[in-house]
PDB file of N, CA, C and O in Angstrom, chain B, residues numbered from 101:
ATOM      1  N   UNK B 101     115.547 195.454  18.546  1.00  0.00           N
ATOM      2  CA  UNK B 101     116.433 194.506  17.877  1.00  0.00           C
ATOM      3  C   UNK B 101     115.578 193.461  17.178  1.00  0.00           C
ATOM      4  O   UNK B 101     114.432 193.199  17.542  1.00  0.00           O
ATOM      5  N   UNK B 102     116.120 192.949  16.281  1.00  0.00           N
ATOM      6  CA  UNK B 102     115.616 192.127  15.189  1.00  0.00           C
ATOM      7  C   UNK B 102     115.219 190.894  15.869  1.00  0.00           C
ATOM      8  O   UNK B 102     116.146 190.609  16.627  1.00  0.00           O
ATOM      9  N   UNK B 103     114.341 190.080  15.955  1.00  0.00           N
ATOM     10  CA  UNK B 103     114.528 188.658  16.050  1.00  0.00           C
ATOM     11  C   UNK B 103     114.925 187.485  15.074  1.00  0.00           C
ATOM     12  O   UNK B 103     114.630 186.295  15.184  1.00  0.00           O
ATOM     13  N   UNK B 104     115.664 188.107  14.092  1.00  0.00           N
ATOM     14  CA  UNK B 104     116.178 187.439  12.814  1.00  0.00           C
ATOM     15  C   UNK B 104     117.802 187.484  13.216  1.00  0.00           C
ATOM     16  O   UNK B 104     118.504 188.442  13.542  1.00  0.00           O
ATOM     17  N   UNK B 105     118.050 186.370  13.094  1.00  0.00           N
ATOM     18  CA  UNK B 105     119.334 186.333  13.224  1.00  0.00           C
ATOM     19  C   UNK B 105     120.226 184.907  12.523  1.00  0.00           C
ATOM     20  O   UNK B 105     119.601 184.117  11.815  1.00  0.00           O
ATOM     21  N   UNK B 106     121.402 184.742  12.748  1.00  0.00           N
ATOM     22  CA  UNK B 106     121.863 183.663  11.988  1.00  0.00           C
ATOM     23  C   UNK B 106     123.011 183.219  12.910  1.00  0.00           C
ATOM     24  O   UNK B 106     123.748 184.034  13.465  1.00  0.00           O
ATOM     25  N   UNK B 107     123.164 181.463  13.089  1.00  0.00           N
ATOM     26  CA  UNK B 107     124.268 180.962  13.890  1.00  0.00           C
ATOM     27  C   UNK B 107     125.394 181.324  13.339  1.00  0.00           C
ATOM     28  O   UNK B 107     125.378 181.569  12.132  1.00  0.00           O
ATOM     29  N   UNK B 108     126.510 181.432  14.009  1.00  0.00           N
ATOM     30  CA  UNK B 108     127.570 181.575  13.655  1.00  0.00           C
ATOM     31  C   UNK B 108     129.216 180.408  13.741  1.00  0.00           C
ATOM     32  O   UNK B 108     130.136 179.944  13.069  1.00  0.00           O
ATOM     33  N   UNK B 109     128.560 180.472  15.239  1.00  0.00           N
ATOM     34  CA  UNK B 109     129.245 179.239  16.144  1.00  0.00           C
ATOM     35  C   UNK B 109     129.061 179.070  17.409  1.00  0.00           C
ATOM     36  O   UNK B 109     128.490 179.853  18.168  1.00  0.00           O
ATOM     37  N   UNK B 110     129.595 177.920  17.701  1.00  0.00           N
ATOM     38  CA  UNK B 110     129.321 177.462  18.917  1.00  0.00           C
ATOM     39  C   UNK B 110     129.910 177.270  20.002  1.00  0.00           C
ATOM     40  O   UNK B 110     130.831 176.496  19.735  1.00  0.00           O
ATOM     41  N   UNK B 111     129.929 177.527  21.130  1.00  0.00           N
ATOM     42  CA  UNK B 111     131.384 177.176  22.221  1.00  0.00           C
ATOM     43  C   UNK B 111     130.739 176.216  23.536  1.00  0.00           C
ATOM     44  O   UNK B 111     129.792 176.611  24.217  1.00  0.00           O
ATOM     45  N   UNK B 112     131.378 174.997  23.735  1.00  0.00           N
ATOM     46  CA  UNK B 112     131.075 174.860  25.187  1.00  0.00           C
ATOM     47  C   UNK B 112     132.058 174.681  25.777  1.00  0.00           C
ATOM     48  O   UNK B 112     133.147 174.488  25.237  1.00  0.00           O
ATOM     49  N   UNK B 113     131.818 174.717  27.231  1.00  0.00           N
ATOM     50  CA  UNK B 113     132.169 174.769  28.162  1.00  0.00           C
ATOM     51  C   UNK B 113     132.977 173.464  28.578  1.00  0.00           C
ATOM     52  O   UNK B 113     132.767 172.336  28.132  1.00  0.00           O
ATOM     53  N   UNK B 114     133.981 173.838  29.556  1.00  0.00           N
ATOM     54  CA  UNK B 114     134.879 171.910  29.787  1.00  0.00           C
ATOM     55  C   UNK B 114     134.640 172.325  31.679  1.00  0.00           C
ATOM     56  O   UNK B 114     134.189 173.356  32.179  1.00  0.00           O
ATOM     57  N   UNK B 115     135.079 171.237  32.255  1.00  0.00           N
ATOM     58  CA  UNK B 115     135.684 170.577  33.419  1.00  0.00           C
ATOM     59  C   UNK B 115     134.460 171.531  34.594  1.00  0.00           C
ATOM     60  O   UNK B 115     133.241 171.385  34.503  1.00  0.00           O
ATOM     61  N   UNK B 116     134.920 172.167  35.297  1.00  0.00           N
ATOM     62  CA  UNK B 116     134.078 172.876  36.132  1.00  0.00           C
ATOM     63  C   UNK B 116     132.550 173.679  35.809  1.00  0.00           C
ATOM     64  O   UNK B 116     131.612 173.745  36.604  1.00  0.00           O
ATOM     65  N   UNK B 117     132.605 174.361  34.165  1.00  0.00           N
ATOM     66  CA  UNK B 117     132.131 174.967  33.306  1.00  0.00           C
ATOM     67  C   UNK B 117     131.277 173.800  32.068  1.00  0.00           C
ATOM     68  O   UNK B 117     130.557 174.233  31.168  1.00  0.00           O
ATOM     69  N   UNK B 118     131.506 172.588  32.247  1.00  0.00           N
ATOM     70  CA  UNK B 118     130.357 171.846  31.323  1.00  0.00           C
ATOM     71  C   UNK B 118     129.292 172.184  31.322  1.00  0.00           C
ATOM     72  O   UNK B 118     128.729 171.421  30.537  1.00  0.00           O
ATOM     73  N   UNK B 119     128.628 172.831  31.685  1.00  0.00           N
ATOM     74  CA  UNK B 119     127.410 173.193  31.766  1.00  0.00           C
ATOM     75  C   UNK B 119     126.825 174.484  30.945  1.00  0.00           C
ATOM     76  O   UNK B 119     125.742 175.045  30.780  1.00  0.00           O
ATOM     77  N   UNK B 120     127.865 174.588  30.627  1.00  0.00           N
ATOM     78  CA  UNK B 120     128.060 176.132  29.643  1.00  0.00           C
ATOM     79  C   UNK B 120     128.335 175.895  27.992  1.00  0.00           C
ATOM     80  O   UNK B 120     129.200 175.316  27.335  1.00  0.00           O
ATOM     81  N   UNK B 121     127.163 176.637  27.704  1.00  0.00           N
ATOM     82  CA  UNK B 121     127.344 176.885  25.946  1.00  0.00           C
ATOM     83  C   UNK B 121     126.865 178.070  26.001  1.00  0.00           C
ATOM     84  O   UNK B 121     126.016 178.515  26.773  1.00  0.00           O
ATOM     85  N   UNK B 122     127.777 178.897  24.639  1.00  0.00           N
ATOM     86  CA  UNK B 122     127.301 180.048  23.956  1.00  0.00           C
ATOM     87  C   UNK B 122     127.344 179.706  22.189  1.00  0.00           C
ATOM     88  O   UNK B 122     128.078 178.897  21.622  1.00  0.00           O
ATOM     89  N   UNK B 123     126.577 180.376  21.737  1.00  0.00           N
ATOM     90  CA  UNK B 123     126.699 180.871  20.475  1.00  0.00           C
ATOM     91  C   UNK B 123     126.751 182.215  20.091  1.00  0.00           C
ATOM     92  O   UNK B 123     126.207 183.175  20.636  1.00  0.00           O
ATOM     93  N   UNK B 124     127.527 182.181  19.005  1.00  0.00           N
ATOM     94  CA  UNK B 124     128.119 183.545  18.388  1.00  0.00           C
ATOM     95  C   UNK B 124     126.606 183.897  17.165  1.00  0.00           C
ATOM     96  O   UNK B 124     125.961 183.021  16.590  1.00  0.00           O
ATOM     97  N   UNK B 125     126.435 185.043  17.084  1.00  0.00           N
ATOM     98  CA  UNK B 125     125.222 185.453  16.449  1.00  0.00           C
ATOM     99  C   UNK B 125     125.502 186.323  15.773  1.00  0.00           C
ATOM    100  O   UNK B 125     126.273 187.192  16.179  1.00  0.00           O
ATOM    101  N   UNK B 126     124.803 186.368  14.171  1.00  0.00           N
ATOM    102  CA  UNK B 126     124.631 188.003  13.842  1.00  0.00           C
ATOM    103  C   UNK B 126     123.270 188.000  12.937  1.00  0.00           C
ATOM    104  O   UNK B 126     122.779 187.222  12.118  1.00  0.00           O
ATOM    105  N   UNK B 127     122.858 189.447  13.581  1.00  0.00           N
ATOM    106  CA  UNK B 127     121.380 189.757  12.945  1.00  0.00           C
ATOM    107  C   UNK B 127     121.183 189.992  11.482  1.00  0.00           C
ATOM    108  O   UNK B 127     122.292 189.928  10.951  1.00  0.00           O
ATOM    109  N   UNK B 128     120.457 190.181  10.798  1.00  0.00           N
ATOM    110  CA  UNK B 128     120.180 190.277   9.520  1.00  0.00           C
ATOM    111  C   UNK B 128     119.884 192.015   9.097  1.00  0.00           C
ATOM    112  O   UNK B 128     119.291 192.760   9.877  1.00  0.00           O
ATOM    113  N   UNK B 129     120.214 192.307   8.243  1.00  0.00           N
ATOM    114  CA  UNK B 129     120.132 193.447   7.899  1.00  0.00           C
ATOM    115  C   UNK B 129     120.575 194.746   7.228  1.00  0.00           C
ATOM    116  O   UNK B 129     120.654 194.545   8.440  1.00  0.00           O
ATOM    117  N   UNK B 130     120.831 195.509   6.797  1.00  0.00           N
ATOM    118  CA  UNK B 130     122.011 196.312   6.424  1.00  0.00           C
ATOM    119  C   UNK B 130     122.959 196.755   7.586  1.00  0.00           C
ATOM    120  O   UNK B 130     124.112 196.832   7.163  1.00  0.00           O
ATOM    121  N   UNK B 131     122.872 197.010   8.659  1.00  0.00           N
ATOM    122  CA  UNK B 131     123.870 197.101   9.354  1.00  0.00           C
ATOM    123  C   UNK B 131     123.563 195.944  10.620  1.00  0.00           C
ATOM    124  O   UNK B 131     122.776 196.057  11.559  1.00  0.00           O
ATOM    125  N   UNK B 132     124.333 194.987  10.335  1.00  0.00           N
ATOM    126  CA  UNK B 132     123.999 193.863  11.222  1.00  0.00           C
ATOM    127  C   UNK B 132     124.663 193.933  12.321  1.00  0.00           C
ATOM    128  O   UNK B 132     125.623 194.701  12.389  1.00  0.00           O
ATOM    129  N   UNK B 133     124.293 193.157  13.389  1.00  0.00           N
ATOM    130  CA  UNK B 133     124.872 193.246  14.850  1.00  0.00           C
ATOM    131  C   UNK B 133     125.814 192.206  15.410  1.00  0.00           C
ATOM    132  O   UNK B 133     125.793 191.276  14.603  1.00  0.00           O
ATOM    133  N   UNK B 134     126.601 191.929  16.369  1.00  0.00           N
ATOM    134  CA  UNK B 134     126.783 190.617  16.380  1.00  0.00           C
ATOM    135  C   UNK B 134     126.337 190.641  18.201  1.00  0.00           C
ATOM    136  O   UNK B 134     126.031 191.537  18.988  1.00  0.00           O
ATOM    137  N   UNK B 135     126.543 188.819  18.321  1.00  0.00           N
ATOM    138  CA  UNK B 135     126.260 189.126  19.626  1.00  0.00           C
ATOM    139  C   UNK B 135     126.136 187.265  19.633  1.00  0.00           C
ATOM    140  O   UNK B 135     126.248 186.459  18.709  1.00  0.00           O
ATOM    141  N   UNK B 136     125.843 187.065  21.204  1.00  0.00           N
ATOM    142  CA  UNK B 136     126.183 185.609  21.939  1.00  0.00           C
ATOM    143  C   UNK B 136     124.719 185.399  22.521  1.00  0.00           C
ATOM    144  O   UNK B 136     124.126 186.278  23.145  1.00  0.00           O
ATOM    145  N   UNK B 137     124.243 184.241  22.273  1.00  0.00           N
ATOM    146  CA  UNK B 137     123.469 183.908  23.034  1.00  0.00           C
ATOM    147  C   UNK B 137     123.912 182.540  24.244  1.00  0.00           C
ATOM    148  O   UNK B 137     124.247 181.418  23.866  1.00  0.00           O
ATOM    149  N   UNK B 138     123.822 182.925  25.591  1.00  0.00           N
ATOM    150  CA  UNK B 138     124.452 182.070  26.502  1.00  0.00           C
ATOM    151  C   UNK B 138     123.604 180.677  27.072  1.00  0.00           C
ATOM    152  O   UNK B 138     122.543 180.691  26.448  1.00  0.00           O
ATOM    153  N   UNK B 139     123.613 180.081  27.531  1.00  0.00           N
ATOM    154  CA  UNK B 139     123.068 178.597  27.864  1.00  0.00           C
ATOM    155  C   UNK B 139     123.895 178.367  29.298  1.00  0.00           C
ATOM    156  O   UNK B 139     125.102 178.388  29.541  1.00  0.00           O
ATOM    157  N   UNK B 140     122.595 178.114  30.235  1.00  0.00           N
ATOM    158  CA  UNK B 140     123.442 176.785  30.962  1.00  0.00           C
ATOM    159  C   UNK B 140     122.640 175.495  31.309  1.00  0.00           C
ATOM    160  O   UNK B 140     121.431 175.614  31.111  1.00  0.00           O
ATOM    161  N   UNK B 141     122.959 174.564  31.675  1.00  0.00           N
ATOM    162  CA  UNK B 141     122.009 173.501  31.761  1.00  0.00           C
ATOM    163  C   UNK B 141     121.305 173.132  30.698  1.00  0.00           C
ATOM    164  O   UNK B 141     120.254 172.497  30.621  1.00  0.00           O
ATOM    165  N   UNK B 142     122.199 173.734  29.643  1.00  0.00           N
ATOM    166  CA  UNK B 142     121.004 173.409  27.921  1.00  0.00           C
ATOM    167  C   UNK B 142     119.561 174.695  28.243  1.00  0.00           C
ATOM    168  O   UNK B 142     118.596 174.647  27.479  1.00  0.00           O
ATOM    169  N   UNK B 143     119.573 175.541  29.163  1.00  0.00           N
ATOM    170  CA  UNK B 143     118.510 176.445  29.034  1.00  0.00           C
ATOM    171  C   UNK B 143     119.081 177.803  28.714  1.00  0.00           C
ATOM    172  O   UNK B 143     119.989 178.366  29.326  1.00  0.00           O
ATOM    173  N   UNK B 144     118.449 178.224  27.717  1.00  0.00           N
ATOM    174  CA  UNK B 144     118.744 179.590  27.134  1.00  0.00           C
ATOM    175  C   UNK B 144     118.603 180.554  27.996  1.00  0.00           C
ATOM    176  O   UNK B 144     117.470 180.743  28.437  1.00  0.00           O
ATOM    177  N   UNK B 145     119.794 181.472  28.490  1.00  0.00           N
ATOM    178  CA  UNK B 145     119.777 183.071  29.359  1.00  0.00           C
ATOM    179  C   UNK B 145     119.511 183.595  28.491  1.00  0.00           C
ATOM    180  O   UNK B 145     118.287 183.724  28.523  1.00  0.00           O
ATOM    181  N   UNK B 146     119.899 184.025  27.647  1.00  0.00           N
ATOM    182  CA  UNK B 146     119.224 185.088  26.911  1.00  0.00           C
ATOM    183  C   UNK B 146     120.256 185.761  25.828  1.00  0.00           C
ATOM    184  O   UNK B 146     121.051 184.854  25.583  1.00  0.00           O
ATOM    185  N   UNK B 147     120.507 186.540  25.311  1.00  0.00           N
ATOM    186  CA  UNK B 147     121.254 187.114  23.719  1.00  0.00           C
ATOM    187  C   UNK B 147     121.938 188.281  24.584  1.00  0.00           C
ATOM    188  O   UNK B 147     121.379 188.839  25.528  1.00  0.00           O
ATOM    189  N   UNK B 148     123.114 188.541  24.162  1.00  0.00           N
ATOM    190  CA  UNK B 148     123.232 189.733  24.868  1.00  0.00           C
ATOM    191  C   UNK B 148     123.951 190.174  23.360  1.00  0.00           C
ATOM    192  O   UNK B 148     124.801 189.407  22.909  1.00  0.00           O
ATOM    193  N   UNK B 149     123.615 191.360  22.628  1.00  0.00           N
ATOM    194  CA  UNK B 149     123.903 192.348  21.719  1.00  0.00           C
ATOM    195  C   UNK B 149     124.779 193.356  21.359  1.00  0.00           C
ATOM    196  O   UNK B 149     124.356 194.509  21.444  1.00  0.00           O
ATOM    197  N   UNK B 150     126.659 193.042  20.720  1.00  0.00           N
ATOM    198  CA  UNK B 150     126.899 194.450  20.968  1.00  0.00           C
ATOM    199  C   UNK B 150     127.210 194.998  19.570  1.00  0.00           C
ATOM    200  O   UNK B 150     128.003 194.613  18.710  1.00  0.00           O
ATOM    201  N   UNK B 151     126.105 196.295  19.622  1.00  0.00           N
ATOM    202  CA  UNK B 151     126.308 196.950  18.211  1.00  0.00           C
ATOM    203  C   UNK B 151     126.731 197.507  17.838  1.00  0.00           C
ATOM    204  O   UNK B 151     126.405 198.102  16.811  1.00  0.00           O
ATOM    205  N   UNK B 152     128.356 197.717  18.884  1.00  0.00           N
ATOM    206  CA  UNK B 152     129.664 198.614  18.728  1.00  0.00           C
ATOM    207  C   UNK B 152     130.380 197.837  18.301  1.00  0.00           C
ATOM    208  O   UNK B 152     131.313 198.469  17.805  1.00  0.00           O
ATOM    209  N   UNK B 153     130.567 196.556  18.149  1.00  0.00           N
ATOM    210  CA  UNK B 153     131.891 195.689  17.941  1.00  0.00           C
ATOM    211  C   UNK B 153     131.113 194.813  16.901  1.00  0.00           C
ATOM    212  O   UNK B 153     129.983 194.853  16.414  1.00  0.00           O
ATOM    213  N   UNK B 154     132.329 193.917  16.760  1.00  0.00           N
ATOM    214  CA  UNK B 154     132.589 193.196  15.212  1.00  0.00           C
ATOM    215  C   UNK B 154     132.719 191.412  15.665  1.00  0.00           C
ATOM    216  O   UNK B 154     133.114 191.209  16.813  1.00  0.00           O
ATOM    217  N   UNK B 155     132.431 190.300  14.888  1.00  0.00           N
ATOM    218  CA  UNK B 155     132.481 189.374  15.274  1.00  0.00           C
ATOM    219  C   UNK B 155     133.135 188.896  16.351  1.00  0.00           C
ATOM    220  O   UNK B 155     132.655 188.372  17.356  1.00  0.00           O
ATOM    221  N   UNK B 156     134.314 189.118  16.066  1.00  0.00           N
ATOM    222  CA  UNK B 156     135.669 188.595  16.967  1.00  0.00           C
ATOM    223  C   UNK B 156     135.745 189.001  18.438  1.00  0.00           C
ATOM    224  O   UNK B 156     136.520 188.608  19.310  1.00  0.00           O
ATOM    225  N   UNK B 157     134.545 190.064  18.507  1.00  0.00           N
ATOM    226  CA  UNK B 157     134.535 190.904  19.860  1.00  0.00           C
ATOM    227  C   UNK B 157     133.107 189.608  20.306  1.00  0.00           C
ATOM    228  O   UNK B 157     133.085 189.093  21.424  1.00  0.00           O
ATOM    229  N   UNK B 158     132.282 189.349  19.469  1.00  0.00           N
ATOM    230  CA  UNK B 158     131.414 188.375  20.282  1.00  0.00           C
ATOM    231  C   UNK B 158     131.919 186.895  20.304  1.00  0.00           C
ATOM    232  O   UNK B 158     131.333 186.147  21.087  1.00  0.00           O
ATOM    233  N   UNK B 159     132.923 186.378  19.551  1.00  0.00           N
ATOM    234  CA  UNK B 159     133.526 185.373  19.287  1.00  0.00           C
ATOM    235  C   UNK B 159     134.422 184.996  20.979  1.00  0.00           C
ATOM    236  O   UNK B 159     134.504 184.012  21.715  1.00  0.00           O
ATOM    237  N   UNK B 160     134.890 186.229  20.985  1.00  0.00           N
ATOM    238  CA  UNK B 160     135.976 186.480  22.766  1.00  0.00           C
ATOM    239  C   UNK B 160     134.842 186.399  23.975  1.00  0.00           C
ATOM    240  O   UNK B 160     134.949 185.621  24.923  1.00  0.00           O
ATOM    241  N   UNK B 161     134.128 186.998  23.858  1.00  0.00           N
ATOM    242  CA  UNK B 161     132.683 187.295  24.848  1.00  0.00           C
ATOM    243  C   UNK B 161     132.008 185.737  24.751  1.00  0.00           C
ATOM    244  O   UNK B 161     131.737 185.359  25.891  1.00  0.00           O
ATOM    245  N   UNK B 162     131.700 184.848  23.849  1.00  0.00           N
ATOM    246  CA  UNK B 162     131.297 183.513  24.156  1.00  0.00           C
ATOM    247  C   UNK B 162     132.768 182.567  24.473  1.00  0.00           C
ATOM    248  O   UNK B 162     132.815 181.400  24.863  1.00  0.00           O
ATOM    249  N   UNK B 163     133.267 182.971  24.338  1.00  0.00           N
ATOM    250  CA  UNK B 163     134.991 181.851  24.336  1.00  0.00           C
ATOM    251  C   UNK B 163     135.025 182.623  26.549  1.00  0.00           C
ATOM    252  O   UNK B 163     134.943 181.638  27.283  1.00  0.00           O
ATOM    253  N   UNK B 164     135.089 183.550  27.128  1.00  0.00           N
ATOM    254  CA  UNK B 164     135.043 183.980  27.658  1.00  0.00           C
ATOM    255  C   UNK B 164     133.220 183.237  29.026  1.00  0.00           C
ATOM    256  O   UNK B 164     133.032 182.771  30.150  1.00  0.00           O
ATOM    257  N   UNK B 165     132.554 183.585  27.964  1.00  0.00           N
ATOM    258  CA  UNK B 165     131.085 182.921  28.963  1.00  0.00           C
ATOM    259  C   UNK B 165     132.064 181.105  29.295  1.00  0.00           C
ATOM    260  O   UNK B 165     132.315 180.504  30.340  1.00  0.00           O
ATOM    261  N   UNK B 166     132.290 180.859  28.150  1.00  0.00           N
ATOM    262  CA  UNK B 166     131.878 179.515  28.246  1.00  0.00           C
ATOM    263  C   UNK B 166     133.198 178.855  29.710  1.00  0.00           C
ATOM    264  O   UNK B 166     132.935 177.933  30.482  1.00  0.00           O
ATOM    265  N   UNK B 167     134.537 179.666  29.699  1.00  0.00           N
ATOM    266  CA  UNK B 167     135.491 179.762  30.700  1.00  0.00           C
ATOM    267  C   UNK B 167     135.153 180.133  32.041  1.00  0.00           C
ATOM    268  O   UNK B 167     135.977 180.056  32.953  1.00  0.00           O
ATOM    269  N   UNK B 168     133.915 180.553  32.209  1.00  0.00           N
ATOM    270  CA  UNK B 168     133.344 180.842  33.070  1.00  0.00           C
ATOM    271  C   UNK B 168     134.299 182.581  33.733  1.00  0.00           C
ATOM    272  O   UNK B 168     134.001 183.093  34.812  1.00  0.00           O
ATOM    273  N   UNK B 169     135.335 183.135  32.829  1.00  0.00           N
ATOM    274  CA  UNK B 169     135.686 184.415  32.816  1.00  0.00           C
ATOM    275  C   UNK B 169     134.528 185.477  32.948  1.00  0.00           C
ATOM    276  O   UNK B 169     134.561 186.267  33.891  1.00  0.00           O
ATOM    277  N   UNK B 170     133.689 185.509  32.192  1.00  0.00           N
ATOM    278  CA  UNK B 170     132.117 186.282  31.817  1.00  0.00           C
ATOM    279  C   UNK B 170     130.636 185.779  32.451  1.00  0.00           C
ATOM    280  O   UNK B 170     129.959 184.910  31.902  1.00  0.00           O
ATOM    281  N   UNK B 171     130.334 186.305  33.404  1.00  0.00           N
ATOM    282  CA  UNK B 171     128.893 185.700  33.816  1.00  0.00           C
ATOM    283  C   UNK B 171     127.868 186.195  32.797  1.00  0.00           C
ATOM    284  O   UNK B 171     128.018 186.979  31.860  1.00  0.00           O
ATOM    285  N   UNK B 172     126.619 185.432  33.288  1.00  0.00           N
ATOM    286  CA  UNK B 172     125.251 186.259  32.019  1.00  0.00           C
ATOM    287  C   UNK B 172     124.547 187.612  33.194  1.00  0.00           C
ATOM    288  O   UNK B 172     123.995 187.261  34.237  1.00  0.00           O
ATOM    289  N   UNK B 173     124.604 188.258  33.033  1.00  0.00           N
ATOM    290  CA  UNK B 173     124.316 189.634  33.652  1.00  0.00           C
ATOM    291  C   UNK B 173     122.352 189.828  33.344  1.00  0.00           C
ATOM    292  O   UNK B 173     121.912 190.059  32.218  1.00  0.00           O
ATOM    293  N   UNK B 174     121.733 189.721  34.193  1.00  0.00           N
ATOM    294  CA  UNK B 174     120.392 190.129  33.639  1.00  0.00           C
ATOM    295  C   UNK B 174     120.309 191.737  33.724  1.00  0.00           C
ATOM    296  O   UNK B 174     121.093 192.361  34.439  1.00  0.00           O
ATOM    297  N   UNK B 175     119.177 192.461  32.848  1.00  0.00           N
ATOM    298  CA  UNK B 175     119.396 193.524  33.211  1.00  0.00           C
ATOM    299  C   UNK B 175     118.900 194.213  34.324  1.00  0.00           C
ATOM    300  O   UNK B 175     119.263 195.368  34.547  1.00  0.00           O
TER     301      UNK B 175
END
């Protein structure tokens, strides 16, 4: 995967979950990717990538991290 990529947006986290931000991502390229990079404590977990789905699918997946619905999964 590319390390080129571009913000998209941003989500944080409220009440129990302040501690939580994601951003929505997509890579550069002819067939670009989208994907979330997650935060807690203001420290970056890491990007997670899906190159089956379309914005709105990483848009739900950070709206989702930041609800604390979605944990960050290492691999």
């Amino acid at each position: 995967m590319s390390n080129k990529y571009m913000l998209l947006s941003e989500y944080n986290g409220t009440g129990k979950f302040v501690n939580r931000k994601a951003e929505t991502l997509r890579s550069f390229g002819d067939h670009p990717y989208y994907g979330i990079r997650m935060y807690i404590d203001g420290e970056s977990l890491g990007i997670e990538w899906y190159k089956a789905h379309n914005e709105m699918y990483a848009e739900s997946a950070a709206e989702n991290y930041v609800l604390g619905i979605k944990n960050y999964e290492r691999d």
